[in-house]
N, C-alpha and C positions, 0 to 999 in steps of 0.2 A: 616667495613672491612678495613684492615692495607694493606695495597701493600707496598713494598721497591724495587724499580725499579733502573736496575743498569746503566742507563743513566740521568734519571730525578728526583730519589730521592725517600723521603716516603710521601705517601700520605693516605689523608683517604676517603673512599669510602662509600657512605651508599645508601637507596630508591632507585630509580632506578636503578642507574648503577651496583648498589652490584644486584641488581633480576637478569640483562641484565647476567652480568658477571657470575652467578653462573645457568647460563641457559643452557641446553643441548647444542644449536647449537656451543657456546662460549665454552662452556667447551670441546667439540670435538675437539676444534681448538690446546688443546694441545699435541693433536696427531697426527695434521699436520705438518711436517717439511716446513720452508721457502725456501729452497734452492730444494727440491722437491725431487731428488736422492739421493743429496746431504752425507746427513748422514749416507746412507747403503752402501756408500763409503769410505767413511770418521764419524767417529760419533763424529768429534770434530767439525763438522759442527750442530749443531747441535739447532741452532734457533726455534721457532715456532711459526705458524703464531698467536696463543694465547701472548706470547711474546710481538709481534707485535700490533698487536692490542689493548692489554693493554696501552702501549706505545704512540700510534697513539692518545686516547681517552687522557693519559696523558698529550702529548706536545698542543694539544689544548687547554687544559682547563688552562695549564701556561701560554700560549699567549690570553687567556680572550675569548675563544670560548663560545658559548654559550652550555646548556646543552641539546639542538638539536643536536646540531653539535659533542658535547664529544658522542650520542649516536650513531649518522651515522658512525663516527671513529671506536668507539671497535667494530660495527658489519659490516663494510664495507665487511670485506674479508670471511665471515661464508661459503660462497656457495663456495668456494676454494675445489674441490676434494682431496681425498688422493694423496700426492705427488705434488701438488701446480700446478704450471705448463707443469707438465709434460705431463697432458693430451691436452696440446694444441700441443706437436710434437706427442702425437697420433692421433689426430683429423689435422696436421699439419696445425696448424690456425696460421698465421703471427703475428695475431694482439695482439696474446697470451690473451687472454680476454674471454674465456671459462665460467670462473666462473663471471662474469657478467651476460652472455646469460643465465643463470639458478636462478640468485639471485632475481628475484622476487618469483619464487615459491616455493625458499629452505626457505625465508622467510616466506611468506603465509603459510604454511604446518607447520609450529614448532610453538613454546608458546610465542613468541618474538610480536606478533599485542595483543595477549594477557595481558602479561605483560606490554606494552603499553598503551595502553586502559585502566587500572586499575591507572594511573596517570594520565589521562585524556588526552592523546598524540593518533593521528590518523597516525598508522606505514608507510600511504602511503604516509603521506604528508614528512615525515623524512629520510624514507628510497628509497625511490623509485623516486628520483630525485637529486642527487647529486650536479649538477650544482650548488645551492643555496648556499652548503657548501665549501667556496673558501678558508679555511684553510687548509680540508682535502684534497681536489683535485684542480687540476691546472694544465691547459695541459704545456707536457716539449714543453719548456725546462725550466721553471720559477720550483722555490721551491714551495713543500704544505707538509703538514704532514705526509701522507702517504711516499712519497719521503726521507723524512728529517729522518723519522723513521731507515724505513727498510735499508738505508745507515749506518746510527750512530750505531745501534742495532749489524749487522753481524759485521762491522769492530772492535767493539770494542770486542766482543766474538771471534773473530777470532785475537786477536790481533795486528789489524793494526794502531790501535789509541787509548791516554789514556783518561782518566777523566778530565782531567785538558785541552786537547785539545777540546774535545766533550763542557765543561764549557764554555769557550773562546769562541766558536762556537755559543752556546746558547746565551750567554749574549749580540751578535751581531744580535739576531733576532728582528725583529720589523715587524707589522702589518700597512697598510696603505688601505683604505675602504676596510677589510678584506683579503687580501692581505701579503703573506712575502714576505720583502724583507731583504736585509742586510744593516748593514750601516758602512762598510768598507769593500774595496777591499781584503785588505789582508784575510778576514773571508771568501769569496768569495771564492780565490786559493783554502785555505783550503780543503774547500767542494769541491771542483770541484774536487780536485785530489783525495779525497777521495772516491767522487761518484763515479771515472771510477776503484778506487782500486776494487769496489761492482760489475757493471756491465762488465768490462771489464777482470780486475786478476781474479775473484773470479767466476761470472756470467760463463765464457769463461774458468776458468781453464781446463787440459785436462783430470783431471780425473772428475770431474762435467760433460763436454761433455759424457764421454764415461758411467757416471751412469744414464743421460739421455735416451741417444740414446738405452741402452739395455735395462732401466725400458719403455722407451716409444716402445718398439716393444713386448716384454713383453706384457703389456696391451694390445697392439691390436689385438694380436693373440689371448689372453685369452678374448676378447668381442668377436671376429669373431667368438669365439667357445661357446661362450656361458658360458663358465666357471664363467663368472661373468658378470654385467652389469652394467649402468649406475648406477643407485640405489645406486650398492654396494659400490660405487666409495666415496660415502658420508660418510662411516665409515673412520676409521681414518689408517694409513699407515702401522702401524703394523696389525694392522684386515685381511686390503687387502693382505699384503705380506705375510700372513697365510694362505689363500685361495690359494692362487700363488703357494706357497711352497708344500702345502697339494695335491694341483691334482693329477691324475695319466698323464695325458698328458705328453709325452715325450717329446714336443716338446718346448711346456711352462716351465716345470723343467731343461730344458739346457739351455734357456734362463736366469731364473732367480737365476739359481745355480751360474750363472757370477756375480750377483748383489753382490758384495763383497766387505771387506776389502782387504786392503795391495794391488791392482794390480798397476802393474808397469804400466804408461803410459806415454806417452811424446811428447810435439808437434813437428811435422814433416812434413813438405809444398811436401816433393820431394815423400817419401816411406807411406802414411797414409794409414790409414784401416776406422776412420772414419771422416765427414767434417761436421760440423752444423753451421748455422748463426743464431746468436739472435734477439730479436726486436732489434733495434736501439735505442738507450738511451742513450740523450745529455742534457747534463746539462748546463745551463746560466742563473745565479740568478739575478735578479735587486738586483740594488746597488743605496744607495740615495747619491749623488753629487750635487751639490750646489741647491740642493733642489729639486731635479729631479732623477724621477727613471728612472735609465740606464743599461744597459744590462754589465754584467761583462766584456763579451768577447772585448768591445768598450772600454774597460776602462784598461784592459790586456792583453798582448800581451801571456802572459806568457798560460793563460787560453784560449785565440781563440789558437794557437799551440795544447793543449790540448785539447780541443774540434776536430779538424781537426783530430789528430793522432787517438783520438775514433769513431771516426768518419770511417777512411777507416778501423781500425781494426773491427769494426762489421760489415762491408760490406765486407770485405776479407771472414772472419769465423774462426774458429779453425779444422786445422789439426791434426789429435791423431792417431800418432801409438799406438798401442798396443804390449809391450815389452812382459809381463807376465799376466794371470790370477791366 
């Protein structure tokens, strides 16, 4: 199996990871959107967490992960509902982490301990403890795969950065007892200001807030009512947003008939209609310096500044008038 990834390159795939990859739960995932509303706002948003995942298993396996670890990456995010996290401002969970609280038994229940098994790998010792795999995951503010992905992936489809930057970026990654770190500052800013371009411009833009705020009310009235349920939530976002679309419920169809292109919205502190705050997500990469790893923000002035200003912007929130639907 040929993959040509437009961050990491072309690569060949075969035995397990071609079964993993060509597996129902993975293959769903290319009907999960990364940004969650995102693209029924906008369809140039238009990421998927399949995408992503592919990706994630990629940048592991070029920084020397093992082939545990390229397998915990592409199937990390599979329990992801339709619309990503949008079911955590319907469940309004802070911690945004939904699709965790369920990924043991979205695993258990599909072909994935199957397919497993038949390469001699036991799915619980792989999947169902993370911790282990310190490429993929790393609590923030430090870089991991996961992190490094989904940052590089939307800025560069969305236009915020090119190849030759994303290259530059890579070629500054290095591993220390499994571990990334960077090994110059300047790769460091880089990413820093990239990462708050993803959770701060993009994460916070005010038509992203306002494709939230209506799919996540959306959803809740259509479980309150029964229209659909947890379960359903597992199909992929077009599926859902056909059920959405399809009810007779008046109350759900004026909801979701907002869920749109083209509306006019714009952030506004003094006149807004709606207000959401994100998780908090801060970025500070170790940096190796005279043989020691150091935390970016101690070594730039430029990046603690930057860290500080995303910092009170995700505790502020985003204000959104709403001009037009």
């Amino acid at each position: 199996m040929n993959i040509s990834d437009p961050i990491y390159g072309k690569y060949t795939v075969d035995g397990l990871l071609k079964e993993l990859i060509l597996s129902s739960p993975v293959q769903r995932l290319k009907g999960v959107y990364q940004g969650g509303a995102s693209y029924f706002v906008n369809e140039k948003w238009n990421v998927t967490r399949y995408d992503h995942s592919i990706g994630v298993m990629l940048l592991i396996q070029k920084l020397g992960g093992s082939l545990e670890e390229q397998v915990a990456g592409l199937l990390h995010d599979v329990s992801h509902t339709a619309f990503s996290h949008v079911i955590d401002f319907v469940f309004e969970n802070k911690a945004e982490d939904y699709h965790e609280t369920i990924y043991d038994r979205v695993i258990a229940d599909s072909e994935i301990p199957r397919i497993l098994n038949q390469y001699g790998f036991d799915y619980q010792s792989i999947l169902l403890d993370h911790s282990k795999w310190t490429i993929l995951e790393q609590p923030a503010p430090e870089l991991c795969a996961d992190r490094i992905d989904y940052t590089l992936r939307d800025m560069y489809q969305y236009g915020e950065i090119t190849s030759e930057e994303i290259n530059m970026f890579l070629n500054h990654l290095r591993l220390r007892d499994g571990k990334i770190y960077l090994k110059s500052i300047t790769a460091a800013e880089w990413f820093v200001q990239t990462y708050y371009k993803e959770v701060i411009d993009f994460f916070m833009n005010p038509l992203n807030v306002y494709g939230y705020d209506m799919l996540a009310k959306t959803i809740k009235i259509a479980l309150e009512k029964k229209i659909i349920d947890l379960d359903t939530l597992l199909l992929t976002d077009e599926e859902v947003m056909y059920l959405l679309r399809m009810t007779q419920d008046k109350e759900v169809n004026n909801l979701v008939n907002n869920i749109k292109r083209h509306v006019n919205v714009k952030e506004d502190k003094l006149t807004y209609d709606l207000h959401r705050k994100n998780k908090i997500r801060l970025i500070d990469p170790s940096v190796l310096c005279d043989g020691q790893l150091i935390r970016a923000s101690a070594l730039s002035k430029k990046i603690k500044k930057m860290n500080e200003k995303a910092k009170r912007k995700a505790e502020e929130g985003m204000f959104v008038k709403i001009i037009s639907t």
